[in-house]
C-alpha positions in Angstrom: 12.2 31.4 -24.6 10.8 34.3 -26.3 8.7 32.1 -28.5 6.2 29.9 -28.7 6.6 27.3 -31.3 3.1 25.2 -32.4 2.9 21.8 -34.5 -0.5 21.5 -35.6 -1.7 18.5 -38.1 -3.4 15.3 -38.7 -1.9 12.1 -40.1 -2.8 8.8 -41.0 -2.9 7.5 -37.5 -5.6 10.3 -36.4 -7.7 10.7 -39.7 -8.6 8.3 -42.2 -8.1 8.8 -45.9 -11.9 10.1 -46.2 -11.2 12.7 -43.6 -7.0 13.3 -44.8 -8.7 14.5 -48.5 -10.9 17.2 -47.1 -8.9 18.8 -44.9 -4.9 18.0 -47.8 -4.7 22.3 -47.3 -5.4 21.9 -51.6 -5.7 25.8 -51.3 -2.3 26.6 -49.3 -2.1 30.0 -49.9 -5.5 31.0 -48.7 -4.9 29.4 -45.5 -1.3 31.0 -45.4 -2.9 34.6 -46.0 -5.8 33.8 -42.9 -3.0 33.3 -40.9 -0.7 35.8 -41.7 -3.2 38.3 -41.5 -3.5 37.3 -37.5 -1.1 40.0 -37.8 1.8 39.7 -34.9 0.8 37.0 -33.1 1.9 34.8 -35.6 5.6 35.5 -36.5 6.3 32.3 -38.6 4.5 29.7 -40.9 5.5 26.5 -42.6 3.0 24.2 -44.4 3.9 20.2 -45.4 1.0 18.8 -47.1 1.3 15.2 -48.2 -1.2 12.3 -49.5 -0.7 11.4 -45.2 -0.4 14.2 -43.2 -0.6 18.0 -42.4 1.9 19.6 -40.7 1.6 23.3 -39.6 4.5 25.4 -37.7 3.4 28.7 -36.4 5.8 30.7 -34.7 3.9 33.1 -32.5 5.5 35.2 -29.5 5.1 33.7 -26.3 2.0 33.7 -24.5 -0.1 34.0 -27.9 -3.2 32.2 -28.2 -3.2 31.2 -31.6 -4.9 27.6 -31.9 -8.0 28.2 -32.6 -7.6 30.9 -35.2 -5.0 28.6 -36.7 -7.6 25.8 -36.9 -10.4 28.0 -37.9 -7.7 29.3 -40.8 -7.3 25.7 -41.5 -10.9 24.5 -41.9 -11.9 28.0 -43.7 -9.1 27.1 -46.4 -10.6 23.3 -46.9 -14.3 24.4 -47.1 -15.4 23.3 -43.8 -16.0 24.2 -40.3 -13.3 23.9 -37.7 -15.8 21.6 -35.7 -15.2 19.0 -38.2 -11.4 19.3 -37.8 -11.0 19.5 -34.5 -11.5 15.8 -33.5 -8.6 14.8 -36.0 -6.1 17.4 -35.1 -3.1 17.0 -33.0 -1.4 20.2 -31.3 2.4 20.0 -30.2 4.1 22.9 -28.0 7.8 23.8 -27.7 10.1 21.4 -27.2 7.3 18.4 -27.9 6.7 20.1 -31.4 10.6 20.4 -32.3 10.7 16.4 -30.9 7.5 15.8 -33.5 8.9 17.7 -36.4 12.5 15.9 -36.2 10.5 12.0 -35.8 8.5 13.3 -39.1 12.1 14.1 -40.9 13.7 11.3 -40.0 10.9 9.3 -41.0 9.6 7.6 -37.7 5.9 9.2 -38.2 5.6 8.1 -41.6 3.5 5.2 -42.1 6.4 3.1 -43.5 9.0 3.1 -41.0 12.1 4.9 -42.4 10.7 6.1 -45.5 12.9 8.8 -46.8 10.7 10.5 -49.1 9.3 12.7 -46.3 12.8 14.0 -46.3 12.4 15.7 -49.7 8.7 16.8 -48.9 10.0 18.8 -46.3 12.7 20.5 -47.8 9.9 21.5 -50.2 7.6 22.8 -47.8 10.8 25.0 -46.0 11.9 26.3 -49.3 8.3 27.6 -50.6 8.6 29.2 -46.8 11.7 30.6 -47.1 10.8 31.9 -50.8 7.2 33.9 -49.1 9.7 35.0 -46.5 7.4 33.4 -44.1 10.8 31.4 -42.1 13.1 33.4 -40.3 15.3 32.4 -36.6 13.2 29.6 -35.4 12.0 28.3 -38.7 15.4 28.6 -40.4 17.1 26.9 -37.5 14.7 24.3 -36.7 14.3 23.1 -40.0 18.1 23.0 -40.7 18.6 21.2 -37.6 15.3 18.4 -38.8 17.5 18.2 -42.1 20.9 17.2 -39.9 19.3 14.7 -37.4 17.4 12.8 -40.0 21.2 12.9 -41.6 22.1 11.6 -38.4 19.0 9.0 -37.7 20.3 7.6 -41.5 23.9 7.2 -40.5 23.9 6.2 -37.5 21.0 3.5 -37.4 19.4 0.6 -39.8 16.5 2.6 -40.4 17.0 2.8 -43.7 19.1 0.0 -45.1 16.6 -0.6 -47.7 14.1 0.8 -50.2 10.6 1.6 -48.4 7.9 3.6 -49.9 4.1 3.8 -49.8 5.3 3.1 -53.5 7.3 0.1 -52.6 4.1 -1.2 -50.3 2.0 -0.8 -53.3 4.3 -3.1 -55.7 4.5 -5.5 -52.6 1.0 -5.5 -52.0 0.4 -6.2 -55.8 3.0 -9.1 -55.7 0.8 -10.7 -52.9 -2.0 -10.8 -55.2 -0.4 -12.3 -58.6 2.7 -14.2 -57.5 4.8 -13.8 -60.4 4.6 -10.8 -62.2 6.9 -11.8 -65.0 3.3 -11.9 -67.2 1.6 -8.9 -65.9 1.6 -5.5 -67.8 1.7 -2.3 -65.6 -0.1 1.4 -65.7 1.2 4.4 -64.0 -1.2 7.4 -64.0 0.9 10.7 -62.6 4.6 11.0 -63.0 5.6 12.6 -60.2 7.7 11.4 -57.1 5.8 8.4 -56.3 5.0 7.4 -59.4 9.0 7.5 -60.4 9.6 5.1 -56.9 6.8 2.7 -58.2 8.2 2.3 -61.2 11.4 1.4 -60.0 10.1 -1.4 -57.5 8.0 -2.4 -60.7 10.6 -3.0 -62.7 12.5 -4.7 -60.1 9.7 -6.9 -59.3 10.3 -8.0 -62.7 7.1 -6.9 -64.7 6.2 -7.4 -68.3 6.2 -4.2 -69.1 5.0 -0.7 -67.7 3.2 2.5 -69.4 2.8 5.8 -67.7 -0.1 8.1 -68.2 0.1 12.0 -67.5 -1.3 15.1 -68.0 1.8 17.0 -69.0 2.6 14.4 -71.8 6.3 15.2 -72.1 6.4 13.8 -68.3 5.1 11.0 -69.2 7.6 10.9 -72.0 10.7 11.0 -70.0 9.4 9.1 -67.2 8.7 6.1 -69.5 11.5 6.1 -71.3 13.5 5.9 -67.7 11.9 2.5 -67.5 11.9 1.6 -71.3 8.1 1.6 -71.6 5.4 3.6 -73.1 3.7 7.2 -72.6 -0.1 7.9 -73.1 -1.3 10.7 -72.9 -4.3 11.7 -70.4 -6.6 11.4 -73.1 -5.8 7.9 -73.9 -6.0 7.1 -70.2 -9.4 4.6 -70.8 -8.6 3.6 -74.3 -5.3 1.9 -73.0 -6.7 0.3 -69.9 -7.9 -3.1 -71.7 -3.7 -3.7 -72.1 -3.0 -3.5 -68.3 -3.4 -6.0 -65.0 -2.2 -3.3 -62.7 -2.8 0.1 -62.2 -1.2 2.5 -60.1 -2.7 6.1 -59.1 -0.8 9.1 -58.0 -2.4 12.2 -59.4 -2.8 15.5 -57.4 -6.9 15.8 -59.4 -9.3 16.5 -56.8 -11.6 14.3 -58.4 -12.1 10.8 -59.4 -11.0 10.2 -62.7 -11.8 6.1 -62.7 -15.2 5.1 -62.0 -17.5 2.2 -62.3 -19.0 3.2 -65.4 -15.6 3.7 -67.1 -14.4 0.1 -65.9 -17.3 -1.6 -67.6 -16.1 -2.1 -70.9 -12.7 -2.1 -70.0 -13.6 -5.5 -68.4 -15.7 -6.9 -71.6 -12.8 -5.9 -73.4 -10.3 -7.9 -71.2 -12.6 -10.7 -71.3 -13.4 -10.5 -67.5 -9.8 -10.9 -66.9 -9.0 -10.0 -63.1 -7.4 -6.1 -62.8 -5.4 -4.5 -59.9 -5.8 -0.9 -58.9 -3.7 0.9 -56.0 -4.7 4.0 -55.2 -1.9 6.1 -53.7 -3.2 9.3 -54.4 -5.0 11.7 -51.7 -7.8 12.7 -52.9 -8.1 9.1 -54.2 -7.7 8.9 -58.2 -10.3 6.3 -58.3 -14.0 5.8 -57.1 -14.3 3.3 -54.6 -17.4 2.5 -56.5 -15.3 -0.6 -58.7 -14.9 -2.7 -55.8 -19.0 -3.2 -57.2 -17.4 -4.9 -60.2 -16.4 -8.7 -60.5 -12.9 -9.2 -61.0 -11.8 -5.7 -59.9 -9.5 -5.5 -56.7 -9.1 -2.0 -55.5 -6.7 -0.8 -53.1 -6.2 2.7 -51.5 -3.7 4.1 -49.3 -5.2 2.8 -45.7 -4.7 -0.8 -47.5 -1.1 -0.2 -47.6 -0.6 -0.3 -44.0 -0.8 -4.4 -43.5 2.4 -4.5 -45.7 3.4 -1.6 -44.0 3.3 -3.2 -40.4 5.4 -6.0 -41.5 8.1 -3.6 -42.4 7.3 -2.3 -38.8 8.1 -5.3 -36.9 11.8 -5.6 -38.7 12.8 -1.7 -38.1 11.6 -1.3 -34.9 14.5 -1.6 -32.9 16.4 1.1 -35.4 13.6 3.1 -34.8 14.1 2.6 -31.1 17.6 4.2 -31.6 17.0 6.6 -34.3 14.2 8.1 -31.0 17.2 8.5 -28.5 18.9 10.6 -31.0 15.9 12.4 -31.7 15.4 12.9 -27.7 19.1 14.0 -27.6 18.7 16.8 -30.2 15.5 17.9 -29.0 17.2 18.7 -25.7 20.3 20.5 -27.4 17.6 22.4 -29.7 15.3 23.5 -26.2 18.6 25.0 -25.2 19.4 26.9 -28.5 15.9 28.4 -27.9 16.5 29.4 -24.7 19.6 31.3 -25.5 17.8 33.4 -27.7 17.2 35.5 -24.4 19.9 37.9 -24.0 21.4 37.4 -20.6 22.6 33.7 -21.7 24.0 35.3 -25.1 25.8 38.0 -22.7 27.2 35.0 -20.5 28.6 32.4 -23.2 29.9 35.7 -25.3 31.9 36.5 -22.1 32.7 33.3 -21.2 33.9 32.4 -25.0 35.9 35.5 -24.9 37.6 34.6 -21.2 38.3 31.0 -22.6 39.9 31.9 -25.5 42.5 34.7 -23.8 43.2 32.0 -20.9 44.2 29.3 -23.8 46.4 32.2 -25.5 47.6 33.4 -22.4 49.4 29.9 -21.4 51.0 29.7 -25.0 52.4 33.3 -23.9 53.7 31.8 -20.3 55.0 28.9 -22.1 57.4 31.2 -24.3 58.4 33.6 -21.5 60.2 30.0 -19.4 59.9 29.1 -15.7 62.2 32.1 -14.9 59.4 34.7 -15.7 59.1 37.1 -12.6 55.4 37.0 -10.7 54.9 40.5 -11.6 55.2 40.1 -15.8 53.1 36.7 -15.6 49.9 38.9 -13.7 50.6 42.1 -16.0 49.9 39.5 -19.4 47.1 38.1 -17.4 45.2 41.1 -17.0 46.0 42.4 -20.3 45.0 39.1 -21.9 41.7 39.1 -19.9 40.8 43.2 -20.1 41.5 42.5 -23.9 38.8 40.0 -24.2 36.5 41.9 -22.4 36.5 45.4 -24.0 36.7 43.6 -27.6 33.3 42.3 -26.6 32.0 45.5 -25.1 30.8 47.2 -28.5 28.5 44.3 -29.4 27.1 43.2 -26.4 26.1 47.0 -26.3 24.9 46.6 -29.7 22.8 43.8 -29.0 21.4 45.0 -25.9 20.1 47.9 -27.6 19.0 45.7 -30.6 17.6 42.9 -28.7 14.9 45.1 -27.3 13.5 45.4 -30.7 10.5 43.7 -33.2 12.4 40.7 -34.6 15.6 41.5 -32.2 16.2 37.5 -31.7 17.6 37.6 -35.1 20.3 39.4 -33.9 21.2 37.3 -31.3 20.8 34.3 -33.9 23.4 35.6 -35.6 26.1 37.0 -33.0 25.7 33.2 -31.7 26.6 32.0 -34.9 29.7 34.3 -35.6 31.0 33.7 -32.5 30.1 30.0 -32.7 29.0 30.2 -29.3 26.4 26.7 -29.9 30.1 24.9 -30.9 28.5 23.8 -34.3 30.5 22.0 -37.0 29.2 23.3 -40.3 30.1 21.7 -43.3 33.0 23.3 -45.6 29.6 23.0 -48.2 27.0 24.1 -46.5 26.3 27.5 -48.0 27.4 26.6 -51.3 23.8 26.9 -52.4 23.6 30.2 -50.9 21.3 32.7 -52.4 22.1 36.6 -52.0 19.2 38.4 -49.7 17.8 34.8 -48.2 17.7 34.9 -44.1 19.3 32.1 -42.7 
């Protein structure tokens, strides 16, 4: 293996929420540019940053000693010192990272069992990595290959035969509290991803009716009228909070924008009536400072993980085979990484070549009849085999000579993949979406 590959992050098994919104990487690019500027000893980069975890792949040649720079990089870019990260940081190498990274795409790290919305957050993170030309051979291929065994994990297991979501936790949790929600009148503030899932499993639960508030009004505009409720915009955000029992929180501001003294007359308003408010959002939306108030029941993220567990206890033996496919991969992946060393490229190009002249020599023996004299049936042979052999001469010379270079692995990448050497099936679709220029 010419490289070594490092998974660094922090989730919400190792770092509460308290500790997940100081070090969210809220200023990617700064920590992207202390990195990069480690110069060569970090080849690669890709950053996922969700409301529960960090991941960071560096690609660094082997032998490189990048984790504390990385770390240092990491806390510089949240404001702190890397003392203060280090205690909540995990660090996977090699094959154990590829292992973590495929668990996190297929769902199995995520702190509802199967969710598939990490999915979509990590083709995210691999496209803004691909577009700052920051993925190339490992990143490209490791990341395609998360993207087919979470396909795989979803086909060929129960992991996901039905709707989970920190989303769907926070509408379960909230039907906990009231029961029947056929009377209760619902708030969304952000319209993004979550926000969309929460109002589907609000509206499925069967609510009175629903409102979203958003910065960017017109999103709030077309997600309401999704759902056939209301938009407000952010400036109406306290005005309308007398009308509401439950109140759901997914903005990206990194500061409060509920707190005690806002809730006050909302309360006097709504006659002391009790109100519901899940905070899904990382940094939290809403100042845990209202759990002072009578009547106010305030839930953040970490609460979520009691209905979480119960969703646990029924996956877990999907999740048991979704982690033998994972295991499986991993293995076939360690090997693809190893063949990006020359000699093995050399042997399976020569063996691929020999293979395919011995099945086209038999056709050829076949034709010519039992009656075919020794002397013809060794003359084909050894034309069949020089054949194979000198038509592969030219470009193992090339990529001897190539291989030998800064960033040479790409070339072995791609003779692998020409000559289908890894025997991958690839989709009559997969490059559809192709873009002229992008390294893949």
């Amino acid at each position: 293996m010419q490289h070594d590959i490092h998974l660094f992050g922090l989730n919400h098994r190792t770092a509460g929420v308290e500790v997940r919104e100081c070090f969210a990487l809220k200023d990617q690019e700064r920590f992207e540019e202390c990195v990069l500027s480690l110069g060569r000893t970090v080849s690669e980069v890709m950053v996922l940053s969700t409301c529960n975890r960090v991941e960071i792949l560096v690609v660094a040649p082997r032998g490189s000693n990048v984790s504390g720079k990385v770390l240092e990089c990491w806390a510089n870019a949240s404001g702190r010192e890397s003392p203060e990260l280090a205690p909540h940081v995990y660090e996977h190498r090699d094959l154990a990272a590829v292992e973590h990274l495929f668990l996190v795409a297929s769902g199995l790290d995520s702190m509802v069992l199967g969710e598939p919305q990490i999915l979509g957050q990590l083709k995210q993170a691999y496209k803004a990595s691909v577009d700052k030309g920051q993925a190339r051979v490992v990143v490209n291929r490791l990341l395609h290959k998360a993207f087919s065994v979470a396909k795989r994990v979803r086909t060929e297991t129960g992991i996901g035969t039905s709707a989970v979501s920190i989303s769907y936790a926070a509408v379960e949790l909230a039907k906990h509290i009231f029961g029947e929600m056929g009377d209760k009148k619902a708030m969304l503030i952000g319209a993004g991803e979550m926000a969309e899932l929460a109002a589907t499993h609000l509206v499925g639960s069967g609510v009175n009716s629903l409102c979203v508030v958003n910065r960017t009004f017109a999103r709030a505009e077309e997600l309401a009228a999704r759902f056939k409720g209301k938009a407000y915009s952010f400036s109406e955000l306290i005005e309308r909070l007398p009308e509401v029992d439950i109140v759901i929180t997914s903005t990206g501001s990194p500061e409060p924008i509920i707190r005690a003294r806002d809730i006050k007359d909302v309360l006097k308003k709504r006659k002391y009536k009790p109100m519901f408010f899940i905070d899904i959002a990382v940094p939290r939306d809403i100042d845990p400072d209202i759990n002072s108030l009578d009547n106010v029941y305030l839930y953040d993220i970490d609460d979520l993980k009691e209905v979480v567990e119960e969703n646990k206890a029924q996956r877990q033996s999907e999740a048991e085979k979704a982690r033998e496919i994972i295991a499986a991969e991993s293995v076939k992946f360690g090997r693809w990484l190893d063949s990006l060393d020359l000699q093995p490229t050399i042997v399976d190009l020569l063996s691929r070549g020999e293979i395919l002249a011995r099945k086209e020599l038999r056709k050829t023996l076949k034709r010519l009849g039992p009656d075919c004299a020794d002397e013809v049936r060794d003359a084909v042979e050894t034309l069949a085999l020089t054949l194979s052999r000198k038509l592969y001469h030219d470009p193992l010379v090339f990529l001897k000579r190539r291989s030998h270079e800064e960033g040479g692995e790409r070339f072995l990448d791609l003779a692998r993949r020409m000559f289908n050497l890894d025997l991958d099936s690839v989709p009559p679709e997969a490059h559809l979406d192709r873009k002229p220029g992008t390294e893949d």
